[in-house]
C-alpha positions as CSV (number, residue, x, y, z in Angstrom):
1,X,14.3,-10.5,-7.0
2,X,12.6,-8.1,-8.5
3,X,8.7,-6.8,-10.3
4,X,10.2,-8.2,-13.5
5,X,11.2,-11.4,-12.4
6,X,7.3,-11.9,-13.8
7,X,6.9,-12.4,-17.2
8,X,3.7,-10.6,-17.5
9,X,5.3,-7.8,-16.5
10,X,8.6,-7.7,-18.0
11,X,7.2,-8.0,-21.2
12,X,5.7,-4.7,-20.6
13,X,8.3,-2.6,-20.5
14,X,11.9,-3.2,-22.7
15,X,14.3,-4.6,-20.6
16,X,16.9,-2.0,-21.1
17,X,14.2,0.8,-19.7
18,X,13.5,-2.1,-16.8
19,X,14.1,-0.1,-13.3
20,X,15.6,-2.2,-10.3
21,X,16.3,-1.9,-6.9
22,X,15.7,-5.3,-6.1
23,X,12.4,-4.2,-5.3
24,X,9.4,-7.6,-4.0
25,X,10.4,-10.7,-2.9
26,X,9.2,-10.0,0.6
27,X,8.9,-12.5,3.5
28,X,5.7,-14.2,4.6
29,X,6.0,-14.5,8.1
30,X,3.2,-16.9,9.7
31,X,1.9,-16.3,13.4
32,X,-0.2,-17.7,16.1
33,X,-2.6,-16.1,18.0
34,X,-3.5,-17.7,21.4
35,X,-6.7,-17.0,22.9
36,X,-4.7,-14.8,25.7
37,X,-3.3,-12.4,22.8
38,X,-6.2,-12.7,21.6
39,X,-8.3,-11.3,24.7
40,X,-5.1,-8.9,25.2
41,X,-6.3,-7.2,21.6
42,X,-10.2,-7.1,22.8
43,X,-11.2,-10.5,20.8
44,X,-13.5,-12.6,23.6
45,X,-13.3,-16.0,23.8
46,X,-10.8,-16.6,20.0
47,X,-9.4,-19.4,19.5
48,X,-5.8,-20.0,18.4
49,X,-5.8,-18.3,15.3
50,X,-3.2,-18.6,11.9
51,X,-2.2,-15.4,10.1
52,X,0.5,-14.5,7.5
53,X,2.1,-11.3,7.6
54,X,3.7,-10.3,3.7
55,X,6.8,-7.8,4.9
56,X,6.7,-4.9,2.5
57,X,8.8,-3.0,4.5
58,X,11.3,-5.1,3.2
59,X,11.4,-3.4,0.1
60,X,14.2,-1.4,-0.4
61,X,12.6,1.9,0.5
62,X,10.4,0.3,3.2
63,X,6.9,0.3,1.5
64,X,5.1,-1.6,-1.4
65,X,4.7,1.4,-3.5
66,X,8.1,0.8,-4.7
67,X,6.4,-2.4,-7.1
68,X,4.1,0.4,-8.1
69,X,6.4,2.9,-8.7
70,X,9.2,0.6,-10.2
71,X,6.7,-0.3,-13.4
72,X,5.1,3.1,-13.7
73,X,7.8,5.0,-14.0
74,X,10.2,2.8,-16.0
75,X,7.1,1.9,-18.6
76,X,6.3,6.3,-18.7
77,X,10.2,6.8,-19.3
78,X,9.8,4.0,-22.5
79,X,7.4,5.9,-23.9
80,X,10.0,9.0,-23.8
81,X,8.7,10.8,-20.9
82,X,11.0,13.2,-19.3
83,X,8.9,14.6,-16.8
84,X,7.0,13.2,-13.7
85,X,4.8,14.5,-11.0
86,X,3.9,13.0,-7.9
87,X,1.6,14.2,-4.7
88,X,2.3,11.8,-2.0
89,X,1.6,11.8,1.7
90,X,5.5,10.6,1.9
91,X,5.8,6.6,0.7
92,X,5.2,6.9,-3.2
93,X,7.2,10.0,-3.4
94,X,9.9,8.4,-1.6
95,X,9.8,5.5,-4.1
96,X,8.9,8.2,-6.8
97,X,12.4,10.2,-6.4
98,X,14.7,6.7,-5.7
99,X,13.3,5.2,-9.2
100,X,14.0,8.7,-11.0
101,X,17.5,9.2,-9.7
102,X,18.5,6.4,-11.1
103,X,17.6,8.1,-14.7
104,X,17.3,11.5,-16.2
105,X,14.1,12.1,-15.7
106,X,12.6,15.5,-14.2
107,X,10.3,14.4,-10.9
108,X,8.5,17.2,-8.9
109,X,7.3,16.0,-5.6
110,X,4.5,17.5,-3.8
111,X,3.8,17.4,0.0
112,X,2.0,18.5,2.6
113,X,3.5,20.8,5.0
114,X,2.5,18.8,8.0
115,X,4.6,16.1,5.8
116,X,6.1,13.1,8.3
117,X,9.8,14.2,9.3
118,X,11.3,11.2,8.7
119,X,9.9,10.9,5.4
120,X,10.6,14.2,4.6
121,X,14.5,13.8,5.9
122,X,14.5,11.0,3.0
123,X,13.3,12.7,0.4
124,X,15.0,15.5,1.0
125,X,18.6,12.8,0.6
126,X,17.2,11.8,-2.8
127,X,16.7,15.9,-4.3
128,X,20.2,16.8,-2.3
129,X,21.9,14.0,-4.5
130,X,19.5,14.2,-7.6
131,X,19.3,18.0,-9.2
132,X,16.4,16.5,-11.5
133,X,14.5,16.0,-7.9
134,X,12.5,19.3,-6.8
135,X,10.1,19.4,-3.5
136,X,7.1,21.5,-3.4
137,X,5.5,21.9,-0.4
138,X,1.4,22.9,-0.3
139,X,-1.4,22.9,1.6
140,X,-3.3,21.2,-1.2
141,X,-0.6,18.4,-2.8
142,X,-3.2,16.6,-5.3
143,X,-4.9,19.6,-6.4
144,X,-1.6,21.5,-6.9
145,X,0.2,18.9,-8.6
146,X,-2.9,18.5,-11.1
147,X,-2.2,22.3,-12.2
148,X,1.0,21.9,-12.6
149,X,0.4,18.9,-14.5
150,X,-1.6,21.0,-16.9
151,X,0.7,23.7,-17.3
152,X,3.7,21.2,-18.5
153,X,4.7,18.1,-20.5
154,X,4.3,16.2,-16.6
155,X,3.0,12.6,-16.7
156,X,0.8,12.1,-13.1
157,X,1.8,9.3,-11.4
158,X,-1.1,9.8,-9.5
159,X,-2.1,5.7,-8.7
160,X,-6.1,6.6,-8.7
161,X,-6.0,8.0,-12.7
162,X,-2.9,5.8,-13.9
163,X,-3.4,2.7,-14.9
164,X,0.5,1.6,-14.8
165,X,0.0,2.0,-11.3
166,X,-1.5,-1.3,-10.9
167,X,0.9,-3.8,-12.3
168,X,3.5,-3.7,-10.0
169,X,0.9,-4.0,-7.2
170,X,-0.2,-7.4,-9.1
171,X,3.4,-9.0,-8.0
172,X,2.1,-9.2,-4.7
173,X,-0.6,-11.4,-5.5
174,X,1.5,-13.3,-7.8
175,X,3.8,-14.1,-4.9
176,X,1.1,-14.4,-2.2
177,X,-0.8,-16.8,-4.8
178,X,2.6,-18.9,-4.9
179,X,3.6,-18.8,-1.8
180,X,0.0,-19.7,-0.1
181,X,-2.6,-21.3,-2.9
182,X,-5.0,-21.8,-0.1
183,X,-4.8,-18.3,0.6
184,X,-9.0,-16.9,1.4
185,X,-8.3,-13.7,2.9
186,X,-6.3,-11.2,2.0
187,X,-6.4,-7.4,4.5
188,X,-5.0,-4.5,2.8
189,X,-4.4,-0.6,3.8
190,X,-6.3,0.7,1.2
191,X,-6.1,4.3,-0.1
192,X,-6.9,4.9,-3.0
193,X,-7.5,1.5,-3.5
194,X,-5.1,1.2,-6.7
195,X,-2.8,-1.6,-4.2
196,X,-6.1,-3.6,-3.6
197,X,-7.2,-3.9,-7.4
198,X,-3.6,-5.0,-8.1
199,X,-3.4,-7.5,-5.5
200,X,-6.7,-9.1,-6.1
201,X,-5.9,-9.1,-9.7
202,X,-2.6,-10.5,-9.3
203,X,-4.2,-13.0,-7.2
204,X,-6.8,-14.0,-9.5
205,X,-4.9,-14.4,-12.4
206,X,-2.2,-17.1,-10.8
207,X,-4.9,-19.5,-9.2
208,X,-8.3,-18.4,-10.9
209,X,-10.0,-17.1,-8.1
210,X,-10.1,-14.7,-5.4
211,X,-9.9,-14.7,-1.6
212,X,-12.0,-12.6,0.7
213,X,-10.8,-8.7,-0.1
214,X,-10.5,-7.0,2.8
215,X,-9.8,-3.0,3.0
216,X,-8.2,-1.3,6.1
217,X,-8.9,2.6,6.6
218,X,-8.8,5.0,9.3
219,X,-11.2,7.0,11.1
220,X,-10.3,9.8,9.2
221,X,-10.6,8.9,5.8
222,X,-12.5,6.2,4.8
223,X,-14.6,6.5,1.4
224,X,-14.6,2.8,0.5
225,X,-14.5,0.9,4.2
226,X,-17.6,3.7,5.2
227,X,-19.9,1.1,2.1
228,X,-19.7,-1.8,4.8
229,X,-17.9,-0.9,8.3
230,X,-20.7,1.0,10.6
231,X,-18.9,0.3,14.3
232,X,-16.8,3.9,14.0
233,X,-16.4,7.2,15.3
234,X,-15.6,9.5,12.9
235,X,-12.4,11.4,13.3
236,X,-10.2,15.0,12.6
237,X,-6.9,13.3,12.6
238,X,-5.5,9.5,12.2
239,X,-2.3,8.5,13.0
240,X,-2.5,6.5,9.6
241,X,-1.3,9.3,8.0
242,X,-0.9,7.2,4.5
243,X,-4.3,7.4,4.2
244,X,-5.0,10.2,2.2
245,X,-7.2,9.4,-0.8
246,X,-10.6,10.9,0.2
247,X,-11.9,11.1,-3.6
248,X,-11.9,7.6,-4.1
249,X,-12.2,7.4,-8.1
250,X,-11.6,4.1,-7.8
251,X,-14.5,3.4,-5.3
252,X,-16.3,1.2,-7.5
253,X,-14.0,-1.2,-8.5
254,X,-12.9,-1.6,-5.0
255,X,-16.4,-2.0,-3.7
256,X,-17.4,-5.1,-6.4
257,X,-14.1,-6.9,-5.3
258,X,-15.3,-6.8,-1.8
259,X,-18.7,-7.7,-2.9
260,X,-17.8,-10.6,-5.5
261,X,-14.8,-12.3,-2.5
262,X,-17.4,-11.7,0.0
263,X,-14.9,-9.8,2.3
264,X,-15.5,-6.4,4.3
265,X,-14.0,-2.8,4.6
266,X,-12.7,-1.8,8.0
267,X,-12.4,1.4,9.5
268,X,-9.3,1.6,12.2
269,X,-8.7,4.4,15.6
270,X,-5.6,5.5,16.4
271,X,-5.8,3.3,19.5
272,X,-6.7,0.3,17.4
273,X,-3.3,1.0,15.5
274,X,-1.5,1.8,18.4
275,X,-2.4,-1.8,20.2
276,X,-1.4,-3.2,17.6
277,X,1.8,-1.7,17.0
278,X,2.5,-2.2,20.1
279,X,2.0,-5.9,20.5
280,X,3.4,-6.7,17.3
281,X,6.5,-5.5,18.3
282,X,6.6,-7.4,21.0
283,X,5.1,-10.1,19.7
284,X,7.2,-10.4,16.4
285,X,10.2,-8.2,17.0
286,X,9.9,-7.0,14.1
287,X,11.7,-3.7,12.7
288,X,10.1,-0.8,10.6
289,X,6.1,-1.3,12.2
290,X,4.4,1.8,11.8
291,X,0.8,2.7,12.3
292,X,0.6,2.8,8.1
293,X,2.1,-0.4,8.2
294,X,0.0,-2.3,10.7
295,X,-3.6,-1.3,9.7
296,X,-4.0,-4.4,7.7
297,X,-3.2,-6.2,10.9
298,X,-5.5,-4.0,12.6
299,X,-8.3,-4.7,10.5
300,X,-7.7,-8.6,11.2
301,X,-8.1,-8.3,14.5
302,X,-11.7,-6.1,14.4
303,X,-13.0,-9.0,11.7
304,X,-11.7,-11.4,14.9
305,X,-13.8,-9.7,17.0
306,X,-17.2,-9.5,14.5
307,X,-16.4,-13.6,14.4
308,X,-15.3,-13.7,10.6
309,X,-12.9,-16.4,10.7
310,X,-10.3,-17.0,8.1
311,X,-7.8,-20.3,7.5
312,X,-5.2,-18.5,5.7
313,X,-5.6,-15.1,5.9
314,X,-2.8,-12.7,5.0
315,X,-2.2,-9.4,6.2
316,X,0.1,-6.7,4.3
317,X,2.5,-4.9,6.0
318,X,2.6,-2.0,3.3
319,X,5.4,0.1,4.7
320,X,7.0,2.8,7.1
């Protein structure tokens, strides 16, 4: 399986410039939630409760950016690019540098300092094997990788100006739309928001209309959720380190999306995240759950406990 196993997007890109890693295809795992687990997560007096969980981390660089990242860069390197540039708080350059080593192309990565270890430790396997792979480190990734940008023949793969950033994120939605047509919820980690227009687009387009949108952020940032979620305390740090976008360009289009499926934006602590880690793990025995990769799940369970009640909701599990 892979992003191009869609005709709408193959035919995008020529097949011989078609990058693969056997990238989407991902599980949907379905789940009951007793009133017990329920009362365990803070939800009073819930009733069993139905969820889907779509497994992104089963993508093979653990995270949904590499749909993203699989089309963007293979339809940039059809159009003769040679250079890429990516700021990333660790998952898109991850899936970045893994799509580029498989080609000639040039990709500089830019990071925080504070970067995750373990992400670091894997992009640093990816420049160690690929020479055409360089790290920068900076206390200001986007800003810095927007100058460098403008003093080279770099293509941005920033997601919030590209618009190839969005249809690999559509597959999703083909596959949820396939895979659950009665689907009327849909809770995403959101961002920038590029894997929310993408989803609800892919969505739309297979069965003609859209579930409630739902966006998960954290404490810390939160441009978009901040338009509906009040019930927060704003903080310095979030263990949802993935969310990084405070600029929000894509604010509006997120916002009418929410608006038009009548869903919400949520804003997640680090002990929200942390519960539910926790009992996910236990409860699933799942691998690769992170904080990132739960807040969708998060969010699900503070719409529980407002009393917004979904059928089928699905919740993405974006990645490490």
């Amino acid at each position: 399986m892979s992003v191009w196993e869609y005709e709408k997007i193959s035919e995008l890109v020529p097949e011989k410039f078609q990058l693969n890693l056997n990238e989407g295809g991902t599980n949907l795992v379905k789940i009951f939630l007793d009133k017990y687990e329920q009362k365990r997560l803070g939800v009073k007096d819930g009733k069993t409760q139905k969820v889907h969980l779509k497994l992104e981390t089963m993508n093979p660089n653990r995270s949904f950016k590499d749909r993203s990242l699989a089309f963007q860069i293979s339809h940039h390197h059809s159009k003769g690019v040679g250079k890429m540039i990516i700021s990333s708080s660790g998952n898109a350059g991850i899936s970045a540098a893994a799509y580029c080593s498989l080609t000639e192309i040039h990709l500089a990565v830019f990071v925080s300092s504070k970067v995750n270890p373990a992400k670091l430790e894997k992009l640093n396997k990816f420049a160690t094997k690929s020479p055409n792979i360089t790290i920068n480190f900076s206390k200001r990734p986007k800003s810095d990788a927007i100058k460098y940008t403008k003093s080279g023949d770099y293509v941005n793969l920033r997601g919030s100006t590209d618009e190839m950033a969005i249809p690999g994120f559509k597959t999703i939605g083909y596959e949820l739309a396939e895979e659950l047509r009665e689907i009327d919820a849909v809770f995403v980690p959101c961002s920038s928001g590029t894997s929310t227009i993408g989803i609800a687009k892919g969505i739309k387009e297979k069965i003609d209309r859209l579930p409630a949108i739902n966006i998960c952020q954290s404490t810390k940032i939160h441009p978009i959720a901040k338009n509906f979620d009040v019930l927060y305390t704003p903080t310095e740090t979030s263990i949802a380190d993935a969310i990084s976008d405070r600029v929000a360009k894509r604010e509006d289009e997120v916002v009418s999306l929410i608006e038009q499926s009548d869903g919400f934006g949520w804003i997640l602590s680090d002990q929200d995240l942390q519960n539910c880690v926790e009992f996910l793990k236990e409860k699933t025995k799942l691998p690769n759950l992170t904080p990132n990769g739960v807040l969708s799940f998060a969010g699900f369970i503070k719409a529980l406990k407002r009393k917004k009640i979904y059928k089928n909701p699905v919740c993405i599990i974006s990645g490490i």
